[in-house]
N, C-alpha and C positions, 0 to 999 in steps of 0.2 A: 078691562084687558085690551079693547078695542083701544082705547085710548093709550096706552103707553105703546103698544105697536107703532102711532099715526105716529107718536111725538120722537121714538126711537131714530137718534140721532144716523145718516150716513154719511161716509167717508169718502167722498169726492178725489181721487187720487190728483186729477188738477189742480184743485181750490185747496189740497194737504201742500203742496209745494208751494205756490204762491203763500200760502199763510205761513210757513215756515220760512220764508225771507224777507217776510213782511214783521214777523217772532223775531228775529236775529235782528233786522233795523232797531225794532224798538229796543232790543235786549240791551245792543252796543249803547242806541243813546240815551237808556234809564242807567248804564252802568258808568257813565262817564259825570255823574253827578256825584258820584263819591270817588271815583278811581284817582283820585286827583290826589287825595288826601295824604296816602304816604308814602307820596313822592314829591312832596310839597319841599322835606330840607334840600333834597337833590336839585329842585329848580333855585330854591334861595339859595344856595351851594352858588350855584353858575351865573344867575342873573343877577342877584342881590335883589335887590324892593322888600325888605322885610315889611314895611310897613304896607304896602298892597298888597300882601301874602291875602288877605282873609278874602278880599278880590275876586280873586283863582275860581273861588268856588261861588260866590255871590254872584258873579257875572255873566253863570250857565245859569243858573236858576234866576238869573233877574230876564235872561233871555226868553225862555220858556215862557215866563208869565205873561211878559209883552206881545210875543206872539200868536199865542194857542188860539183868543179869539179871532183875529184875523185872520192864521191858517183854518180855521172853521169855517167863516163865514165863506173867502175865497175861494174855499173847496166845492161850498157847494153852488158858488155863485160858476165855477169853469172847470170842475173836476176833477173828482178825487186824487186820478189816479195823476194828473200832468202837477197838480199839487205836490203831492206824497215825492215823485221824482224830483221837484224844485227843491222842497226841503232835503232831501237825500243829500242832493248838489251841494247844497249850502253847508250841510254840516262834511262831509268827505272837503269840502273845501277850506271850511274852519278847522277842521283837524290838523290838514296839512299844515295852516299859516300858523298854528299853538306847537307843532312841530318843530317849527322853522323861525320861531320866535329869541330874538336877538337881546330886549328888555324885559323889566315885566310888565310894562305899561304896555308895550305889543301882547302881550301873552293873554291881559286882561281882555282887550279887546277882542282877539281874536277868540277867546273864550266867550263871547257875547255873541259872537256872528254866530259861533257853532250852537250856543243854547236856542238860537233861534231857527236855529237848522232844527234840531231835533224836537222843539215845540210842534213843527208840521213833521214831523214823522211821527209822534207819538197820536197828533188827533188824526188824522187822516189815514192811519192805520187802523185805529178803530172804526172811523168813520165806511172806511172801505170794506172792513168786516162787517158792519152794520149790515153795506148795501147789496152783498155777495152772499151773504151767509143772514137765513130768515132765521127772525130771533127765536123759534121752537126750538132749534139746534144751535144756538149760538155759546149756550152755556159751554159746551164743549169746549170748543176754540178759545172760549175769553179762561176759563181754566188753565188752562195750558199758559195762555199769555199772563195769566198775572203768575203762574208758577215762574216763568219769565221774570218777568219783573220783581219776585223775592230774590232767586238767584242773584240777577243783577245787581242790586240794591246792598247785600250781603259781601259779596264777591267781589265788589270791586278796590277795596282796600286792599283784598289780599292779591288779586290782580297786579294793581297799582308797585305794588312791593316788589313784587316778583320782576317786573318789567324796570322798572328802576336800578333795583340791584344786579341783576343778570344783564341785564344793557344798557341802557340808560333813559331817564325819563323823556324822554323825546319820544320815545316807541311806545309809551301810554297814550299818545296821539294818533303816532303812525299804525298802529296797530287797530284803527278803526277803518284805513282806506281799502284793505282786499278784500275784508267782511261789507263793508257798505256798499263798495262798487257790485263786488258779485251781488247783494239784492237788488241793486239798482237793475242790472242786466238783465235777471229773470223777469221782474216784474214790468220792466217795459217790453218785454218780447211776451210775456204771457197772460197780462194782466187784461182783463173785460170788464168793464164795469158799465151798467143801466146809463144810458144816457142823461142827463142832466135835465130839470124841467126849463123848457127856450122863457128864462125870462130874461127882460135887458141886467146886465153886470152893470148894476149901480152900488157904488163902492161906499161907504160909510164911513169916509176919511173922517171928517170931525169926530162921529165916534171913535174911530181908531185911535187918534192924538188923546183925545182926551180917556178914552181909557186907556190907553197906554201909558198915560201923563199920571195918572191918579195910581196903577200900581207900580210905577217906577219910586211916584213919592213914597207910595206905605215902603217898598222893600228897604228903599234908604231908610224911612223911620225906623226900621225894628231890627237893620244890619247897625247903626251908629248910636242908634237912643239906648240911653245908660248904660253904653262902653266907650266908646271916643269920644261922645258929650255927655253929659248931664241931663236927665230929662226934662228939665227946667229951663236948658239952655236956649238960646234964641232959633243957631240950629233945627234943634229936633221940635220947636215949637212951629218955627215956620213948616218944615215941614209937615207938620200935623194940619196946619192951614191949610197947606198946599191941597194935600191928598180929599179932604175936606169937599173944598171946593171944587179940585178938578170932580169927583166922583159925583157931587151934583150937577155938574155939568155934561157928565156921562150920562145920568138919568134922565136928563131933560132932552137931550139930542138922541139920545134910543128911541123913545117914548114916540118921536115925531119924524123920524127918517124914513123912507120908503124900505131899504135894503139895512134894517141897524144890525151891525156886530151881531151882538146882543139882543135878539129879538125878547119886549116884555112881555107877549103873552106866553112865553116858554116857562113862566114863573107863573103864570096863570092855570098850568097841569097840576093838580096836586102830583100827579108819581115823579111828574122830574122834576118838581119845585122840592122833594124831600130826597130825592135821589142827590141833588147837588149838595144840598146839606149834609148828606152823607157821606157824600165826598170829601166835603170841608175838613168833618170829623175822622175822615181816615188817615188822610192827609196830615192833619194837625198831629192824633195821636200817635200815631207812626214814628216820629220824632221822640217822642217822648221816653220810645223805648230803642229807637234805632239812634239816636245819635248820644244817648246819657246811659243806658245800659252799659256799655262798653267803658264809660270813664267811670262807673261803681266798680267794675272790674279790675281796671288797672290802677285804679287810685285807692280804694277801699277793701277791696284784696290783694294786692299787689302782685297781676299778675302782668306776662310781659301783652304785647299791643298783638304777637300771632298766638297766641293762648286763649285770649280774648275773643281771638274771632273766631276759635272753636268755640270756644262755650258758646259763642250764637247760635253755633249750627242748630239745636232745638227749633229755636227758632224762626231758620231758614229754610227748614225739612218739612215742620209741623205747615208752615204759609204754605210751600210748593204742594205737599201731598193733600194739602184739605182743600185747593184751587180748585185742581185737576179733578178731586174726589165731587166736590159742589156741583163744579162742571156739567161733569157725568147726570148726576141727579136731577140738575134742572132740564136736560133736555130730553131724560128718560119718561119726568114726571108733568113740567111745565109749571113746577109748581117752583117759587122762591123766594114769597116774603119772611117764611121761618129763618131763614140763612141770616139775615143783618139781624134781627130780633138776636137771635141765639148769641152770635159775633159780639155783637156790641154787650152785650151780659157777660157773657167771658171774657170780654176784655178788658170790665170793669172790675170781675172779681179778678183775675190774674194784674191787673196795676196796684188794685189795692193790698195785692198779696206784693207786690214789690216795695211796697209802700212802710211793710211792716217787717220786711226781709235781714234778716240776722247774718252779718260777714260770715260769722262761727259756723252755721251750719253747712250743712254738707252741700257739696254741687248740685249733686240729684235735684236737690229741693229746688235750686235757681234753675236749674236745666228743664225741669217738669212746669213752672210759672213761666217759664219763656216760652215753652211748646203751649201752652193755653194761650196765650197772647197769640201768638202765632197764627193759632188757630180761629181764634176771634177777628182777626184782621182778614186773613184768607175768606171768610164766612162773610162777610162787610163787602169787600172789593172784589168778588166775586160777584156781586147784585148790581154795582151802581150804575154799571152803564149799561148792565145788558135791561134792567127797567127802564130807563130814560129813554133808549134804543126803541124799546115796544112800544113805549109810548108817543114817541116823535112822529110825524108825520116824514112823509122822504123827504122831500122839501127842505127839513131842515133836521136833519143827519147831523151834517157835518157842527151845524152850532151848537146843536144838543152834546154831542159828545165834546166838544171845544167848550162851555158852560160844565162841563162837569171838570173835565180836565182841568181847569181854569180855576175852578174852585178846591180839587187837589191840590194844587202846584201853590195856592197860595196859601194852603191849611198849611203845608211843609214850611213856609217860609215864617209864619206867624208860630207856628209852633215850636222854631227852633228860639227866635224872640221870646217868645214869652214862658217856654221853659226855662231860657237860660236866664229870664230876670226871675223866676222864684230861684230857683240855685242860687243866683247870685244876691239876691235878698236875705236868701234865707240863711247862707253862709255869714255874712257880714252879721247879721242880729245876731247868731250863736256865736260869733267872735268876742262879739262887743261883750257877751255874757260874760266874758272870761278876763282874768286880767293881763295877761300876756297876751294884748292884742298888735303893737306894736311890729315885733318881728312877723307878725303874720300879717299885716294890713299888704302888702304886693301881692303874693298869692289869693288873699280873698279877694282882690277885686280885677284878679286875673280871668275869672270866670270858666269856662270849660278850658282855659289853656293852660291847667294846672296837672304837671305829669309829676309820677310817682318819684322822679333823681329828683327835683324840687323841693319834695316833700320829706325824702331819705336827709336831705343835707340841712337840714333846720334840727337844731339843739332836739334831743329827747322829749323833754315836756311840750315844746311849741309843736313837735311833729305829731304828737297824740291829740295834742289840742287842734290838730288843724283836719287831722284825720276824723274826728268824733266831729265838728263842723260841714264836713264835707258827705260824710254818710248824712247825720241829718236833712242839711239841703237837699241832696238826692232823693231822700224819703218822703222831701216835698215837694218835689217834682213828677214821682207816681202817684201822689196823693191828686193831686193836680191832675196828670192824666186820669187817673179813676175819677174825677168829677168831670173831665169831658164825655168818658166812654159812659157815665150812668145820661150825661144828655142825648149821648147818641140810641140809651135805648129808647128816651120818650120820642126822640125822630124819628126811629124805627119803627114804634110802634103804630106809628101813622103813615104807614107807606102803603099803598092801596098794590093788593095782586090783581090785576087783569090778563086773561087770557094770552100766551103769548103767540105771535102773529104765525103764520105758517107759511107766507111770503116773505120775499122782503122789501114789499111794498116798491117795486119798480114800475112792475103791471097793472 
C-alpha cells in the first residue's frame, strides 16, 4: 500500500500547461503526416506535377527521418528547450512556404523543411518530458500523448477534407501557424528545464552526413523499388549499394567519435536495446493496419473514403482509451513490462483475424478486430519510451528518445514498402491465376492506387476477378503483419522491468 501511495501520480498545474502545448506541437506535427492525403486532387487541381504527387508525403517522412537523430543529439548537446523552439520555428515556417507554394516541386521541398521541423518537435517533446516529469509518473503524461498521436494519425484525412473542401487546401498548411505559434509562446515564457551537463558541443557531423546519407538512400530504396523501377533495375540496385555502405560507414564513425549521433553503448542496455526494436515493430505494424485497412474498406466493401474513416473509429477510440488507461496503471503501480507482452499478442491475434476476414460479414466483426488492434498498439507505445527513458542516463535523454523515434519513423517507412510489395506480389500471382489477365494487368500493378470508380468500370467478370485478387493480397498483407506482431512478442518477451526512477535524474 505504501508503495502505490509513493508511486501515485500528481498533477503539477504548471508542468499540465506546458505539457499541453507541448501535446498540441506534437499533435499538429504527427497529424500533418497524413492530412495531406485528401487534399492531394485539390493541390494537383492547381499545381499540376502529377508525377511528384506521391512526394507530398514521402518528403515529410523522408524529413523526420533525417533529422530525429541530430535533433537528439543537439538537444542534449545545448538544450532541450532552445532546441524544441528552433524545430517549432522551422516547421511554422515550412508550413507557411507549403502555403504559399506556387509549383509542386516548391511544395515538395518546402514539405521536407517542415518534416524536419517537426522531427525536433516530436523528440525534444519527449525528451523534455523525460527531463521534467521523473519516469514514476511519466506513464501518465506519455498516455495522454500517444492518445494524441492516435487522434492525429486517424484524423487527419478527415481533417484534410474538411479544410480542402470548405476552403481550400492551402489552409491544411495555414492552419498549423496559430496552433504552433501559441505553443511556441507558452513554452518559451514558461518553460524550465535542469541545465544541461557543461561538456564541450562537439558536433558529429560525419556521423550526421553519413547517417543521414544511408536513410535518405533506404527511404528512396522502398519509395521507387518495384513501382517506378524494377527491383532489378540498376536504380534501385545502386541504391541498395548506396544505403549499404553509407550505413557501414555510420557504424564505423559512431563507434569512434567523441560526441556520435548515435551513441553504441546505448545498444549495449538490454531495456533500450529491445525498447528500439519495439519501436521498429510499432512503427512497421502500424502501417499495416493504418494505411491498407482503409483500401479493404473502399475497394473490397465498397464503401465511400468518409465511411471508411468511421469504420476506423474502433480503432482510433480503442488506441486513445487504452493509452491514457496504461498511463494511469503504470504510474499507479510502476509496474510495465506486462503492457507490450499483452500488446503485441493481441495484435497478432487481431492481424491474423484480419487475415481471415470475410467482406460478407457483418461490421461489428471488422469494428471489434480493429478495437483489439487498437488496443494492442496503444499497450506497445505506451512502453517504449517511457523504458528507454528509465533506463537512459540524463546525459543522454535526448539520443535515447531520438534512437527510438528514429527506429519508429523508419519502421513506418519500411512498413509501408514492404506491405505494399506483398499486395502487389500477391495481387499480380492471383491475376496471372486467372485467364483474363490482360485487362486487369494496369490496375494490378497500380498497387495501393487502385479506387473503387476503377474498379466499377472494368467489364462484370474482370471486376470480380480483380476484386477476389485484391481481398486476397490484403489477406496477405495481415497475414504479414501477424508474422511481425508474433516477432514482436519474442522482443517483448525479453524486455527487462527495472524499477522506475522517482527523479528525473537532474540532481
Amino acid at each position: 500500500m505504501r508503495r502505490r501511495e509513493r508511486l501515485r501520480p500528481s498533477w503539477d498545474p504548471q508542468v499540465a500547461v506546458l505539457f499541453s502545448c507541448m501535446t498540441l506541437a506534437m499533435f499538429v506535427a504527427a497529424m500533418d503526416q497524413t492530412v495531406v492525403e485528401t487534399a492531394l486532387p485539390s493541390i494537383v487541381a492547381e499545381l499540376g506535377g502529377l508525377t511528384e504527387l506521391p512526394w507530398v508525403t514521402t518528403a515529410y517522412m523522408f524529413g523526420i527521418c533525417v533529422s530525429v537523430p541530430l535533433h537528439g543529439k543537439l538537444g542534449d548537446l545545448y538544450g532541450r528547450k532552445r532546441l524544441f523552439l528552433i524545430a517549432l520555428g522551422v516547421f511554422l515556417v515550412g508550413s507557411m512556404l507549403c502555403g504559399l507554394a506556387q509549383s509542386m516541386p516548391q511544395l515538395v521541398v518546402f514539405r521536407l523543411l517542415q518534416g524536419v521541423g517537426a522531427g525536433g518537435i516530436i523528440v525534444n517533446s519527449w525528451a523534455v518530458i523525460g527531463t521534467v516529469v521523473p519516469p514514476a509518473i511519466q506513464g501518465r503524461y506519455q498516455g495522454i500523448v500517444q492518445s494524441a498521436y492516435a487522434l492525429a494519425s486517424v484524423s487527419g484525412p478527415v481533417v484534410g477534407g474538411v479544410l480542402s473542401e470548405t476552403l481550400n487546401w492551402r489552409w491544411v498548411f495555414y492552419v498549423n501557424i496559430p496552433l504552433g505559434a501559441f505553443a511556441l509562446v507558452v513554452v518559451a515564457a514558461k518553460l524550465r528545464v535542469p541545465d544541461q551537463d557543461q561538456r564541450p558541443p562537439v558536433i558529429d557531423w560525419w556521423g550526421a552526413v553519413l547517417v543521414s546519407g544511408a536513410v535518405s538512400s533506404l527511404i528512396l530504396l522502398v519509395t521507387v523499388g518495384g513501382t517506378r523501377y524494377p527491383w532489378t533495375s540498376v536504380p534501385v540496385l545502386s541504391s541498395i549499394a548506396a544505403t549499404v555502405i553509407l550505413a557501414i560507414g555510420a557504424v564505423y564513425i559512431e563507434r569512434r567519435a567523441d560526441e556520435p549521433l548515435v551513441p553504441p553503448h546505448l545498444f549495449g542496455d538490454p531495456v533500450i536495446r529491445v525498447s528500439i526494436l519495439l519501436a521498429f515493430v510499432l512503427g512497421f505494424s502500424t502501417q499495416g493496419i493504418a494505411t491498407f485497412m482503409p483500401l479493404f474498406q473502399q475497394t473490397v466493401d465498397g464503401v465511400s473514403p468518409a465511411i471508411s474513416g468511421w469504420r476506423m473509429t474502433p480503432f482510433l477510440i480503442s488506441w486513445a482509451v487504452t493509452s491514457a488507461l496504461c498511463g494511469r496503471a503504470i504510474s499507479r503501480t510502476g509496474r510495465y513490462r506486462r503492457f507490450p507482452v499483452l500488446g503485441t499478442v493481441l495484435l497478432a491475434v487481431a492481424t491474423f483475424s484480419l487475415s481471415v476476414l470475410n467482406p460478407g460479414l457483418p461490421y461489428v466483426v471488422q469494428g471489434a478486430v480493429l478495437a483489439v488492434a487498437g488496443t494492442g498498439l496503444a499497450m506497445l507505445s505506451s512502453v517504449v519510451q517511457l523504458a528507454a527513458l528509465n533506463a537512459a542516463k540524463p546525459a543522454d535523454t535526448g539520443v535515447a528518445v531520438s534512437t527510438g523515434a528514429f527506429s519508429r519513423t523508419v519502421g513506418q517507412a519500411l512498413g509501408v514498402a514492404v506491405f505494399g510489395a506483398v499486395f502487389s506480389t500477391v495481387l499480380t500471382w492471383t491475376l496471372l491465376r486467372t485467364p483474363a489477365t490482360d485487362p486487369l494487368s494496369a490496375p494490378a500493378h497500380s498497387g495501393t492506387g487502385i479506387s473503387r470508380e476503377q474498379i466499377d468500370a472494368l467489364p462484370p467478370g474482370s471486376r470480380d476477378t480483380l476484386l477476389d485478387g485484391i481481398g486476397t493480397a490484403l489477406h496477405g498483407v495481415f497475414l504479414a503483419a501477424a508474422v511481425v506482431a508474433v516477432i514482436g512478442v519474442v522482443i517483448a518477451l525479453r524486455l527487462r522491468e527495472i524499477p522506475l526512477r522517482q527523479d528525473n535524474g537532474s540532481g
